[in-house]
MIMARMAR-892302 format. One record per residue (C-alpha): residue in three letters; x, y, z. Coordinates in steps of 0.02 Angstrom, whole numbers, plus 50000, padded with zeros to 5 digits. Layout:
% residues N
ALAXYZ;...
This chain:
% residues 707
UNK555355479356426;UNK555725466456294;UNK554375455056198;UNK554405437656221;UNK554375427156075;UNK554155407456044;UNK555565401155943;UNK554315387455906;UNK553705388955736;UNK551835390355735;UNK551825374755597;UNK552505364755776;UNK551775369255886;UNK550605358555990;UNK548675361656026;UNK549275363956224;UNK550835373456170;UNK549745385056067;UNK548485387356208;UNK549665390756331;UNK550445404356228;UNK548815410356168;UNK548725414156366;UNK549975424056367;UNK550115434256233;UNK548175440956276;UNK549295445556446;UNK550595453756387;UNK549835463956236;UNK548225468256343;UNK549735474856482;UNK550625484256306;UNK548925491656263;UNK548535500456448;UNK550215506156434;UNK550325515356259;UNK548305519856272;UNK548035523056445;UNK549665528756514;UNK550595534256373;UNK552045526756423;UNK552495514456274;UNK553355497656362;UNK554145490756185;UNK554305497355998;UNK552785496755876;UNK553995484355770;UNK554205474655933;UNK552255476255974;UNK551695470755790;UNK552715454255822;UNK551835449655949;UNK550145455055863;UNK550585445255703;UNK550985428955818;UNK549415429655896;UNK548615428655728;UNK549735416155667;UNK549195405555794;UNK547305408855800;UNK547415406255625;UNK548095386155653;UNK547135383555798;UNK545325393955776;UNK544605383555899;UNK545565390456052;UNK545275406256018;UNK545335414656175;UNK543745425956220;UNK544945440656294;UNK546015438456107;UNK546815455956051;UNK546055450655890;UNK544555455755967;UNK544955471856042;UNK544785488255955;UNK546425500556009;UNK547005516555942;UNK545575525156082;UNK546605540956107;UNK546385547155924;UNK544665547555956;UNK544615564056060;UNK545505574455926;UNK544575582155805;UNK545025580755619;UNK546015593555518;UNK546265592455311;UNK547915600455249;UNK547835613955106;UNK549185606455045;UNK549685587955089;UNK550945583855204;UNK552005570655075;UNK553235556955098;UNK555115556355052;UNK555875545454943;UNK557315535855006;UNK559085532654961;UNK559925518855047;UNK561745521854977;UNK562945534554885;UNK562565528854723;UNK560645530954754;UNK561195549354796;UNK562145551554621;UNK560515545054542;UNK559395559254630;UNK560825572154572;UNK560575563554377;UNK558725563154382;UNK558705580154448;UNK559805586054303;UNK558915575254161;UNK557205581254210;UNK557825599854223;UNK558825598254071;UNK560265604754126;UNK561895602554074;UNK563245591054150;UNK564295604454223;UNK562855615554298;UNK562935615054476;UNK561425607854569;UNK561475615554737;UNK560585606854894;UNK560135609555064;UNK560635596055180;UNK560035593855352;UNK559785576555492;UNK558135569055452;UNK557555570755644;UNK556445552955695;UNK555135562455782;UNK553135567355772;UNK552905580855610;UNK551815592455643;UNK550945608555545;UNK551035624755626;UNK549475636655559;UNK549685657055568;UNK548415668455537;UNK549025688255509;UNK550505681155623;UNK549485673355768;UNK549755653155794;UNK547995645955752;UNK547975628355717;UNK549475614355723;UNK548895596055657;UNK549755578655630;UNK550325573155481;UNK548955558355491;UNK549005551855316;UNK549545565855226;UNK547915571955179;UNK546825572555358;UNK547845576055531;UNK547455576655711;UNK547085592855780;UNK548315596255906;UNK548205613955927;UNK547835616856143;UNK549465602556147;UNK550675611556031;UNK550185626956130;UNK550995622456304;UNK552545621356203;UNK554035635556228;UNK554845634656072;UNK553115641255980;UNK553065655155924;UNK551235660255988;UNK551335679155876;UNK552765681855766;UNK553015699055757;UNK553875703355607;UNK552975703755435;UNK552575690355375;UNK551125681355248;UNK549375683855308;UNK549145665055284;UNK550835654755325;UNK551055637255372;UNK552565630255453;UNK553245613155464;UNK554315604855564;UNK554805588755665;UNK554345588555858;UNK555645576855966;UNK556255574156136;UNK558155578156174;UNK558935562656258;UNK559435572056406;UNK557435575856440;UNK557005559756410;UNK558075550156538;UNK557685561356645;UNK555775558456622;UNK556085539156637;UNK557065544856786;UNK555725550056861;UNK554395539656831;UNK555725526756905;UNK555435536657070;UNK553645535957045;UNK553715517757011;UNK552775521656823;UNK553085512556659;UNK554675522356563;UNK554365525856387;UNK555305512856258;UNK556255527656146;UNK556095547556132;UNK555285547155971;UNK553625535456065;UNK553785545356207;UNK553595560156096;UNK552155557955979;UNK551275549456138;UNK551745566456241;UNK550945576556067;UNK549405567656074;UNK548805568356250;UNK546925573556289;UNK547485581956424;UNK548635595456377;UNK549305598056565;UNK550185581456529;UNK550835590856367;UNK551605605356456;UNK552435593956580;UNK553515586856437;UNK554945598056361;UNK554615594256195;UNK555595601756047;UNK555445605855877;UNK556525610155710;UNK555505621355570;UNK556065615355405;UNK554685619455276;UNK553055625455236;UNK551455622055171;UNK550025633855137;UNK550645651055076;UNK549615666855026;UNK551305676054973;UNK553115670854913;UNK554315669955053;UNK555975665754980;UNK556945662154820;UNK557895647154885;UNK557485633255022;UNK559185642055091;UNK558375658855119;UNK556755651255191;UNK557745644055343;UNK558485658755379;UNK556745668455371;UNK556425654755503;UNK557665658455594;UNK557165676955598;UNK555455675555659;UNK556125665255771;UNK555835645755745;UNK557285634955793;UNK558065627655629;UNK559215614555640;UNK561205622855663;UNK561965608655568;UNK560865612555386;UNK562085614855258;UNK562135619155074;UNK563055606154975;UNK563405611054781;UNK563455594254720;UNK563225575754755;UNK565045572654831;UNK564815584854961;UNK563145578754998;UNK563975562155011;UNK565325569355115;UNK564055575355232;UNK563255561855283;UNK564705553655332;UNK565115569655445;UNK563315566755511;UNK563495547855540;UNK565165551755631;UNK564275564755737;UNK562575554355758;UNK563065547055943;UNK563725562956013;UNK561905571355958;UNK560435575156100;UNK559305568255974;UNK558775554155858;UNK559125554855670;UNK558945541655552;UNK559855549855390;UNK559895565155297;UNK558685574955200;UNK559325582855037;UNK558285598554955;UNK558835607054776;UNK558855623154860;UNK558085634054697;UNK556255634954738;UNK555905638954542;UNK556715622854504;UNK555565615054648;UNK554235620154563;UNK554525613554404;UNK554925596154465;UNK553565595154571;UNK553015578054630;UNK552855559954585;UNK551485550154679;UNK551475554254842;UNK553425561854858;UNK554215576254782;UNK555615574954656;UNK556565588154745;UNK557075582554914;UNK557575565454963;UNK558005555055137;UNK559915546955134;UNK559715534955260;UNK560875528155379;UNK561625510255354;UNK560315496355398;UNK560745484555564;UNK561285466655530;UNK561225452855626;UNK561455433855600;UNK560145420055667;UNK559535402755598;UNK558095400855459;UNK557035388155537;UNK555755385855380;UNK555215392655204;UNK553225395755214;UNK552365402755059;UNK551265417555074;UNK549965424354966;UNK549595441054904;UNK548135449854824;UNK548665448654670;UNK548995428454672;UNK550845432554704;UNK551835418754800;UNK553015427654911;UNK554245417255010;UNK554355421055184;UNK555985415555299;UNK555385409055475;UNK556815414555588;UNK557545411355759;UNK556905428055837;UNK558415440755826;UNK558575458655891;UNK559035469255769;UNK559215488855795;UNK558115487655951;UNK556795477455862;UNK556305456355902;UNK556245450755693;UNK555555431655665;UNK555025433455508;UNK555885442555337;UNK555345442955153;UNK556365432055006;UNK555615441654884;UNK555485426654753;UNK556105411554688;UNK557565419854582;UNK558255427654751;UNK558015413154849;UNK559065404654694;UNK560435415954653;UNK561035417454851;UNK560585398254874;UNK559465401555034;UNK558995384455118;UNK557885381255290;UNK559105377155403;UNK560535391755363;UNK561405404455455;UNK560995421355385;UNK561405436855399;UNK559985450155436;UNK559615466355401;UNK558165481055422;UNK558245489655255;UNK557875506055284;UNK557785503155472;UNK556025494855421;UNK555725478155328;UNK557065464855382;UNK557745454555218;UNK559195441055212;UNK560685447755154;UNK561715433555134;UNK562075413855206;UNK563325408755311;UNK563825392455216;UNK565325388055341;UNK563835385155467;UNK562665375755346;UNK561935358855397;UNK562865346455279;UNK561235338055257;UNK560535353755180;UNK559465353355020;UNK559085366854887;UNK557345374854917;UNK556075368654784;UNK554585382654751;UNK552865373954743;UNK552015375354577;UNK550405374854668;UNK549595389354763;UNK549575382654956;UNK548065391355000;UNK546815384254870;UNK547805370954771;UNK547695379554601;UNK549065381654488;UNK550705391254527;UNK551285400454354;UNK552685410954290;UNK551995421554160;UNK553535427454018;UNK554635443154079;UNK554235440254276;UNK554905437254414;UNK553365431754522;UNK552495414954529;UNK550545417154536;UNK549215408354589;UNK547885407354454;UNK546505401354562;UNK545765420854586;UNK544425424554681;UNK544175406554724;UNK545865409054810;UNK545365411454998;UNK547055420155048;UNK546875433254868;UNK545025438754916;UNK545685439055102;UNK547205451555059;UNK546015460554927;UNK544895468155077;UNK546175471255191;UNK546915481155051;UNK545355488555007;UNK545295494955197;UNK547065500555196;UNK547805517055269;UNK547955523255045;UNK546495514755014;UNK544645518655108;UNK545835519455288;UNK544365515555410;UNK544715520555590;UNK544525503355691;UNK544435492855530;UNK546325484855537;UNK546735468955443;UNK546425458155612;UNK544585463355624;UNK544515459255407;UNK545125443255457;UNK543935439555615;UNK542475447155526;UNK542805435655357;UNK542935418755472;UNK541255425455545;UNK540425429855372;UNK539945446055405;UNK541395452355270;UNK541545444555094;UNK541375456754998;UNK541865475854997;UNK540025480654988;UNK540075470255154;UNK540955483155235;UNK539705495955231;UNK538215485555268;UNK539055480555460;UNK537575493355537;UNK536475477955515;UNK537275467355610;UNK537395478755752;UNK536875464755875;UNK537885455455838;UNK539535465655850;UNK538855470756009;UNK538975453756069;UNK540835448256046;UNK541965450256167;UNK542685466556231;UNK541395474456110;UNK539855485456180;UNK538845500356101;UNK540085510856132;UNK541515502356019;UNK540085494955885;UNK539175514455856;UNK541325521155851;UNK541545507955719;UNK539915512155620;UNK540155528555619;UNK542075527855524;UNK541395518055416;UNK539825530055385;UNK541135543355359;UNK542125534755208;UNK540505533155087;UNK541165549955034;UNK542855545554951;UNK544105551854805;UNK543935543554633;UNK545765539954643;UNK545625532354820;UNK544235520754749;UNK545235518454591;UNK546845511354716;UNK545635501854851;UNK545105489454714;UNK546755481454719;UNK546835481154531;UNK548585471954495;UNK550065486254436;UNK548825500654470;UNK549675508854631;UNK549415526854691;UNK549995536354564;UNK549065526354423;UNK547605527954498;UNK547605548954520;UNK547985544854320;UNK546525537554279;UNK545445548454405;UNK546005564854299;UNK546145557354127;UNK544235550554157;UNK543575563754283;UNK541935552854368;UNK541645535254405;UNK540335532054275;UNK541535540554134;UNK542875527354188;UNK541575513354209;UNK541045514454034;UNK542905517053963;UNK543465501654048;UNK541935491454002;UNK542185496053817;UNK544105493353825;UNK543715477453901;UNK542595473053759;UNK544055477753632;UNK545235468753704;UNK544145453153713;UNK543815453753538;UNK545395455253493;UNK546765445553610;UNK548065444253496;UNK548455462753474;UNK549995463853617;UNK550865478953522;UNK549815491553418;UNK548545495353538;UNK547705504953417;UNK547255489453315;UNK546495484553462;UNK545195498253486;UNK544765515953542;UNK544375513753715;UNK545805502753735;UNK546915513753643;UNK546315527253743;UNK546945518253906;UNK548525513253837;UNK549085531253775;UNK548805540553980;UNK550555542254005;UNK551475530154135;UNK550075515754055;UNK550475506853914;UNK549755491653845;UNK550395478553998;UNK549705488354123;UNK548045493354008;UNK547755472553999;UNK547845471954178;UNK546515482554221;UNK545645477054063;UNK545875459654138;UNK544985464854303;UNK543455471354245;UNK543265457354151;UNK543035446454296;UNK540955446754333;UNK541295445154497;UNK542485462554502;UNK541265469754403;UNK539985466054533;UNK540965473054666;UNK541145490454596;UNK539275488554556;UNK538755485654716;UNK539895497954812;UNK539335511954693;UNK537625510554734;UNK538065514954905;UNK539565526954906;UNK539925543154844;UNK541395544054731;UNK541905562254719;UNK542575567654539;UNK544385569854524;UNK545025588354569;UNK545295595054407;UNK546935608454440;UNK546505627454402;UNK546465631254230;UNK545365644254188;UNK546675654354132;UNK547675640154002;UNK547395641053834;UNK547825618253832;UNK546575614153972;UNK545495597553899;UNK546875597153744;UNK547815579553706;UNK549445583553676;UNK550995570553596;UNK552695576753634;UNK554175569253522;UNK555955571453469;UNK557235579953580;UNK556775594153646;UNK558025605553674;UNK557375620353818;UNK556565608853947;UNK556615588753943;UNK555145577953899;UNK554805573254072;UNK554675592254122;UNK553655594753957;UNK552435583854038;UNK552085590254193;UNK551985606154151;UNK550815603654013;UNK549715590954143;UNK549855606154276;UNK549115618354146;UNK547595605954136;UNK548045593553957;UNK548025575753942;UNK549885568953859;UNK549685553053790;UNK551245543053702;UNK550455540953513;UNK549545550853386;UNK547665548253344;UNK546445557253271;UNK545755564953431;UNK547655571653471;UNK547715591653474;UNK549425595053458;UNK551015586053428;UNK552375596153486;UNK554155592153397;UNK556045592353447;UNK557495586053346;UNK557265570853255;UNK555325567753270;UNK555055554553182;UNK553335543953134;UNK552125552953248;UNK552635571353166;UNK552195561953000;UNK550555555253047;UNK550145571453133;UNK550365579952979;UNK549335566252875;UNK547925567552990;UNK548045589252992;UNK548205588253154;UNK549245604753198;UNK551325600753232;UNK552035614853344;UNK554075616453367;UNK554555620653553;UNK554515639553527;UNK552725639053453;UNK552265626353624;UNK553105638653739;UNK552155654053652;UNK550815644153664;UNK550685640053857;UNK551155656953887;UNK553305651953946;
């Protein structure tokens, strides 16, 4: 079943146009919703769903006053998660980072080897195997009997899925050989093609819904209440690597397949190991060549360095490891018409240009709507409403315009002109030096920036509320039961009044309360990331979590640095000058002083300030996880690495001297520890020196540490 989309723009659409549309849409995503919740037989893509979602809200959003009483806006989904218990991984079940071309494969090869230090002729083996677009799932053994299997979920918290993953045949329920008393498996579960037609075969015959695609069709079989539904699905998996371990298993990601293999979880017969970035190149094209004969979906390949001790020394960045990486497939194109150039507004006061397209499948997926990025892009490829353009999903995911079709432009086309006033509130649009992005200075009297702010506080990174989705932000802000974040977690008194909007009851309200209830209990970091602070993404925000440790220690460092920089505006490059706290900031590595002023910049704000004021007073913000190290001899030392270091590179340095528990900041002070020296050192060795603070060469580090 295919969506069906307006190509009327919501900007022209008439008040009877927009009812009668209104009409159906509330028909056909309220027939969508029994199919995916109640039936579990998905009738369209969630790409194709969310386009019909995001009209709906377009149009509510131009006309609020025929809001429909049955709207989807209204209606909570996502019931069936709510009979699975929840399961939090030992170790979290992270991301991949993505490269969408050969040369992005070269770079992974050259970061690899610069972070590594290795040198240009070493060989960096990897293993390469199809990325499978299925359901992953964590497979639990306990002295070799199956005991729990879980979702990903967000990487942190899954779905228990154990009595489901049970009816399967391919698990393993006791693995006889020897193995680790505690071992965690994980893997990809998917349905072949062949079992899925024949499925939708079926349910022909039985005159039910057919799933859209094997991959829906899959998680949806996964995730059944009823596990007799499970078992009636021949569902399939592929074991490719692990997560909780109470022994060693292997020396290479090579060897840990075939230990796989042994005990007797299927492994995918087409891994590889490729010594160097041509023949991992040289595979995927095999792979892409071989993709349509395949019984099952892939979407690219995944590259490993196959040395587990080299694993473990680049460990991660954010929420992805350095070692592995996804080499997707080339994106879909298609060409359609850009009807219009609407502005939209961000959290941060960005003005992002959005292109309003004649609706266009593309891979399987209805796209209306793609991103311009900015004003330079829209520039330098001379994009104008009205143009043929060429489409395309990058990364199978976000569509973008690749390029215009100027044989087929309009001859009465004009360039586009970017306003230099924010559409939402009428303050000014500005360009600050050295970026690309226009902002709207208007702040939190902006009604689109404090609208975006709480959906991202809300946000699956952020606080990630069950039933709390930007549509209910948006409904609850036009009621004024949301303004604030602090709003959030007073909803319990309006109780009554959630009860009485339509398709709500107790049932839904109490569901709602309670997921809220259970996120007053959240991770510094989380909090850190939730407040939307402009720069300060995932990563930046575990940063400042472990640099400061609590809340209140943060708190007070910010409000001081905020002070300091106030005081002194006209400091931009010796942050130092400016003051402790501030310098402080500025030297957590990945910082720096535009970042620092940022942050610096938000706190100032009273009304921020009151924000974190009032949601402290009614959360608990756990302290950051300090990593083990009662046995290091740095743990709580600041540490200044500089020169070339010839063993290990900087970046390596860094992690492992973060991993043994000490803070490395980028200049010296007088509460630095060590400064640890390569080849030509430079300043900081001097000033080290000049303050006595103690100057180790990389031998005297690695005797140190204990390398």
């Amino acid at each position: 079943m295919s969506t069906k989309i307006s190509v009327t723009a919501v900007n022209d659409l008439t008040a009877a146009q927009a009812e009668q549309e209104l009409a159906r849409l509330a028909e056909e995503i309220a027939s969508h919703d029994q199919s995916y919740y109640q039936n579990d037989a998905p009738s369209v893509s969630d790409a194709e769903y969310d386009v019909l979602r995001r009209r709906n809200q377009e149009i509510e959003a131009r006309f609020p006053d025929l809001v429909r009483d049955d709207t989807p806006s209204k209606k909570v989904g996502a019931a069936v998660t709510s009979g699975f218990a929840k399961v939090k991984h030992a170790v979290p079940m992270l991301s991949l980072g993505n490269a969408f071309n050969d040369e992005d494969v070269h770079d992974f090869f050259g970061r690899v080897r610069r972070f590594l230090g290795l040198k240009d002729d070493e060989q960096i083996e990897v293993v390469a195997e199809p990325k499978i677009d299925g359901l992953s799932i964590s497979l639990r053994y306990e002295n070799g009997e199956f005991a729990l299997a879980a979702t990903r979920g967000d990487g942190q918290e899954g779905e228990n899925v154990t009595a489901n993953v049970a009816t399967m045949q391919e698990i393993s329920k006791t693995i006889a050989a020897a193995v680790p008393d505690v071992l965690e498996v994980r893997g990809e579960v998917y349905l072949g093609h062949a079992a899925f037609q024949s499925i939708n075969e079926q349910r022909e015959k039985d005159n039910e819904a057919t799933f859209a695609n094997p991959r829906n069709a899959a998680a949806g079989s996964l995730r059944q209440l009823d596990s007799s539904i499970t078992a009636q699905r021949p569902l399939q998996i592929f074991a490719y690597a692990w997560g909780e371990l109470s022994a060693p298993i292997a020396d290479t990601q090579w060897e840990f397949l075939q230990a796989l293999k042994r005990w007797g979880f299927p492994v995918n017969p087409l891994a590889r190991i490729c010594a160097s970035a041509e023949d991992a190149v040289a595979y995927h094209k095999e792979i892409s060549e071989l993709r349509a004969d395949l019984d099952y979906d892939i979407d690219g390949i995944v590259y490993k360095v196959n040395r587990l001790d080299w694993q473990q020394r680049l460990g991660f960045v954010s929420r992805a490891p350095r070692w592995a990486i996804a080499h997707k497939f080339p994106a879909e194109r298609a060409q359609t018409v850009l009807k219009e150039i609407t502005i939209q507004v961000g959290r941060t006061g960005a003005l992002t240009p959005v292109a309003n397209l004649v609706p266009i499948t593309v891979g399987g997926v209805v796209v209306s709507r793609a991103t311009l990025h900015n004003a330079d892009e829209i520039e330098r490829k001379d994009i104008r409403q009205g143009d043929t353009v060429t489409i395309q999903r990058a990364g199978d995911v976000i569509p973008q315009v690749v390029e215009v079709i100027l044989d087929k432009r309009p001859k009465d086309s004009t360039p586009f002109v970017f306003p230099d006033q924010c559409p939402e509130c009428g303050s000014l649009a500005v360009r600050e030096p050295d970026e690309a992005v226009i902002r709207c200075t208007g702040g939190l009297i902006c009604p689109a920036q404090k609208l975006e702010r709480l959906k991202h506080f809300v946000s699956r990174q952020a606080f990630d509320i069950d039933g709390l989705g930007g549509k209910h932000i948006d409904a609850f802000q036009a009621e004024g039961l949301v303004n604030t974040p602090g709003d959030i977690f007073r909803l319990h008194e309006h109780h009554e009044q959630l009860r009485q909007r339509e398709g709500w009851g107790d049932k839904s309200v109490d569901n709602l309360i309670a997921s809220i209830e259970q996120r007053r209990t959240i991770p510094l970091e989380r909090f850190i990331y939730a407040l939307g602070i402009r720069q300060v993404g995932q990563a930046t925000g575990r940063q400042l979590a472990l640099h400061y440790g609590s809340l209140m220690s943060w708190m007070t460092a910010m409000k001081q640095a905020t002070s300091e920089r106030q005081a002194n505006p006209d400091e931009p490059k010796k942050a130092e000058l400016v003051g402790e706290a501030f310098s402080g900031l500025c030297d957590i590595d990945g910082i720096g002083i535009s970042m620092a002023d940022d942050i610096v910049q938000f706190i100032g704000e009273p009304q921020n300030l009151a924000v974190i004021e009032d949601l402290a007073a009614s959360l608990n913000v756990e302290d950051a996880t300090q990593p083990d190290t009662s046995s290091s001899e740095i743990a709580g030392k600041i540490v200044v690495f500089t020169g070339t270091l010839e063993t290990i590179s900087r970046a390596e340095a860094k992690a492992t001297a973060e991993a043994l528990g000490a803070k490395v900041t980028g200049s010296v002070s007088k509460k630095t520890d060590y400064v640890v020296i390569g080849a030509d050192p430079g300043s900081k060795a001097t000033k080290a020196r000049d303050l006595g603070i103690p100057v180790l060469s990389e031998s005297e580090w690695q005797a140190l540490i204990g390398s």
